[in-house]
C-alpha positions in Angstrom: -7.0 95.3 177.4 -5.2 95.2 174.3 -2.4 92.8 175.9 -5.1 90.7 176.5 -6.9 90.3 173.2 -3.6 89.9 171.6 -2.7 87.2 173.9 -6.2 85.3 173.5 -5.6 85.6 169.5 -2.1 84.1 170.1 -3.4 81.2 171.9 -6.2 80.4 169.5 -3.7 80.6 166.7 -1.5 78.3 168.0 -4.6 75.5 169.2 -5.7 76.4 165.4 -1.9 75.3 163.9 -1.5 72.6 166.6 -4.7 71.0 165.6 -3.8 71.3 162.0 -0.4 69.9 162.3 -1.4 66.7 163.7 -0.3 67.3 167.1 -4.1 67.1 168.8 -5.6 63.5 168.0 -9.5 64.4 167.2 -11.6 62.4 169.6 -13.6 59.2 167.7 -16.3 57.9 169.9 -16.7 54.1 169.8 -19.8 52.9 168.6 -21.6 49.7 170.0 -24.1 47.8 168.0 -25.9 45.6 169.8 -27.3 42.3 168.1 -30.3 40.4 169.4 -30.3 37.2 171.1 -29.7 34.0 168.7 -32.2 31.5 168.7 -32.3 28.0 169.5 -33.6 24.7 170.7 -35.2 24.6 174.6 -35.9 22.2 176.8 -38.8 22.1 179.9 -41.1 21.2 182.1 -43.9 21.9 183.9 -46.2 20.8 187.0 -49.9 21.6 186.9 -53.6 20.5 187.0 -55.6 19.7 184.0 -59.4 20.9 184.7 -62.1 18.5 182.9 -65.6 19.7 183.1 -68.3 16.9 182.8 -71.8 16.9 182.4 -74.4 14.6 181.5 -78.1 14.8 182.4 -79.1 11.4 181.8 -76.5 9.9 184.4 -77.1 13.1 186.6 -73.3 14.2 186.0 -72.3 18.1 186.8 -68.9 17.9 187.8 -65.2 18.9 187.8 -62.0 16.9 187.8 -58.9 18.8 189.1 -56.6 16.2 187.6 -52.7 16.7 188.5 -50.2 16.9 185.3 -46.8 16.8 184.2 -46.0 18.8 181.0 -42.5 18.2 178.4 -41.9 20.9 176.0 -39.0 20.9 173.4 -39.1 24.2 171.0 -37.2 26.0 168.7 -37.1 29.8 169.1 -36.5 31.6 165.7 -36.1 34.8 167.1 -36.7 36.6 170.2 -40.3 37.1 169.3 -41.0 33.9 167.6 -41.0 30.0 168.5 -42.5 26.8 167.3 -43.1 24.6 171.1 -44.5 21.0 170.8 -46.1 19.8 174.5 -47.2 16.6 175.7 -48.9 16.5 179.0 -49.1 13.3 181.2 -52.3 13.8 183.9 -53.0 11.6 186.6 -56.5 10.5 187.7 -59.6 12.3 189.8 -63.0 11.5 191.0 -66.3 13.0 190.3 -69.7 11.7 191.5 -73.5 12.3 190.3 -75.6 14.8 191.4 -77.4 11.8 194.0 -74.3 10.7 194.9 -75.1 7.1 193.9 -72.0 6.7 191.6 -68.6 7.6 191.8 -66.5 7.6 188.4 -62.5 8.2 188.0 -61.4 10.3 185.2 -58.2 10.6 183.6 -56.4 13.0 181.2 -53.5 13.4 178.7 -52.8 15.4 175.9 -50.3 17.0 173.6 -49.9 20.0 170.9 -47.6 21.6 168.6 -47.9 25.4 168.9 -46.9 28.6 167.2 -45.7 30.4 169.7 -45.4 35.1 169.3 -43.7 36.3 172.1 -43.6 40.0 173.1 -40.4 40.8 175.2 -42.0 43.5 177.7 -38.6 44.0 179.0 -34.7 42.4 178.5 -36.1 39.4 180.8 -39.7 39.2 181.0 -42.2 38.0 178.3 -45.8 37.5 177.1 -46.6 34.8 175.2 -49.3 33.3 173.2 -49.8 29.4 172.4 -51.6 29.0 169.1 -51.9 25.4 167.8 -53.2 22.0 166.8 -52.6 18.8 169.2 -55.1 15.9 170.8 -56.4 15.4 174.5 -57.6 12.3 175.6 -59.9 11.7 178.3 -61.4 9.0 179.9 -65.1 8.9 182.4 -65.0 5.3 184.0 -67.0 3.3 184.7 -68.6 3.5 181.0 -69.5 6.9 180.9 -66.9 8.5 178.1 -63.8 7.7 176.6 -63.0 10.3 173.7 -60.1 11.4 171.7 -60.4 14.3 170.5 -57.7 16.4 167.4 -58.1 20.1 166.8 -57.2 23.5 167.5 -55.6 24.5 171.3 -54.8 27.6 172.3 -52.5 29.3 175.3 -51.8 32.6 177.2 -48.4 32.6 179.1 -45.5 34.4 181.0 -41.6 34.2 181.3 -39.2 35.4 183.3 -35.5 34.8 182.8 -33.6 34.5 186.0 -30.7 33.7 184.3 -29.1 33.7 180.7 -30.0 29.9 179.7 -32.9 29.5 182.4 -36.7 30.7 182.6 -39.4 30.1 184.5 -42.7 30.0 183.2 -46.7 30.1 183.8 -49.4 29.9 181.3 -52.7 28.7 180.2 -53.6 26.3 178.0 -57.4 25.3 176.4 -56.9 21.7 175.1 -60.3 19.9 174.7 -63.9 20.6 174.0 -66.1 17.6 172.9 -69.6 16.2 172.7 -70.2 12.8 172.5 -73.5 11.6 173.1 -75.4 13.3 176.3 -71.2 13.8 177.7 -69.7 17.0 177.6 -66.3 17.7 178.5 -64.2 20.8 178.3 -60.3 20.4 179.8 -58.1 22.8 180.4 -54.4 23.5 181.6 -52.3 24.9 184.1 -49.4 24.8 184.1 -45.6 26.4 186.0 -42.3 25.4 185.1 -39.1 26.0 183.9 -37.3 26.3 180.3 -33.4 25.8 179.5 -32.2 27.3 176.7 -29.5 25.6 174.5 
């Protein structure tokens, strides 16, 4: 038992003097600090519907145009939870008719915005966003029912995910328009699924 203990001490000794003389390298775990994303510029686009509701009692209009869209945006993202997006949608046409059926009228839709836009990265690839921003929609009730142009705040609720390291796709929701002129009021909406490049 004592050859034992004397031969444990010995070895200890010498691990103590080897390590003191230089001959064991200590071991330096590497250290990796990892930076978030850059920012940049982004392109994309988007297909969609802009929804106008209508109504009018005196021409017996309670209606809805599902009006098909196509959506640019160009944005800068500052950081990975922070963008500013400008939008410009280019609608097509739909038609509506009174409530006797009497009168058919075509309407028509565009629109753009500039937005602040928050993002909150739920994970490395997939994102909430909001839209919150100032733009104009136009839309247009013919035969001479409404024509308005209408500037002011717009709002948005959206989702990204990036399938790849430059490429997203996207779908949100966008509220552009809510006017009164005369006995006409409209309220348009957007939906809207696409896809983002980043630069």
């Amino acid at each position: 038992m004592k050859k034992l203990l004397l031969s444990f001490a010995a070895v200890t000794a010498m691990g103590t003097f080897a390590v003191a003389g230089g001959d064991i390298a200590p071991v330096i775990e590497e250290v990796i600090i990892e930076e978030a994303p850059a920012g940049g510029f982004y392109l994309g686009g988007a297909y969609g519907n802009i929804n106008a509701d209508i109504t009018n009692s005196l021409a017996a209009v309670d209606d809805s145009a599902s009006i098909s869209s196509f959506m640019l945006q160009v944005g800068y993202e500052i950081s990975p939870y922070f963008a500013v997006e400008g939008r410009a949608w280019f609608g097509g046409s739909d038609d509506i008719t009174n409530s006797t059926g009497t009168t058919t009228y075509s309407v028509d839709a565009d629109a753009w915005g500039i937005f602040l836009k928050p993002t909150y990265p739920v994970t490395d690839a997939f994102d909430l966003y909001a839209l919150l921003g100032y733009g104009d929609a136009n839309v247009q009730v013919s035969p001479a029912l409404y024509s308005g142009d209408t500037e002011g705040f717009q709002w948005g609720l959206g989702l990204s995910y990036d399938v790849m390291e430059n490429l997203a796709v996207f779908a949100d929701y966008v509220n552009l328009y809510n006017d009164t002129v005369g006995t006409t009021d409209i309220t348009a909406d957007a939906w809207n699924l696409g896809v983002t490049y980043k630069f």
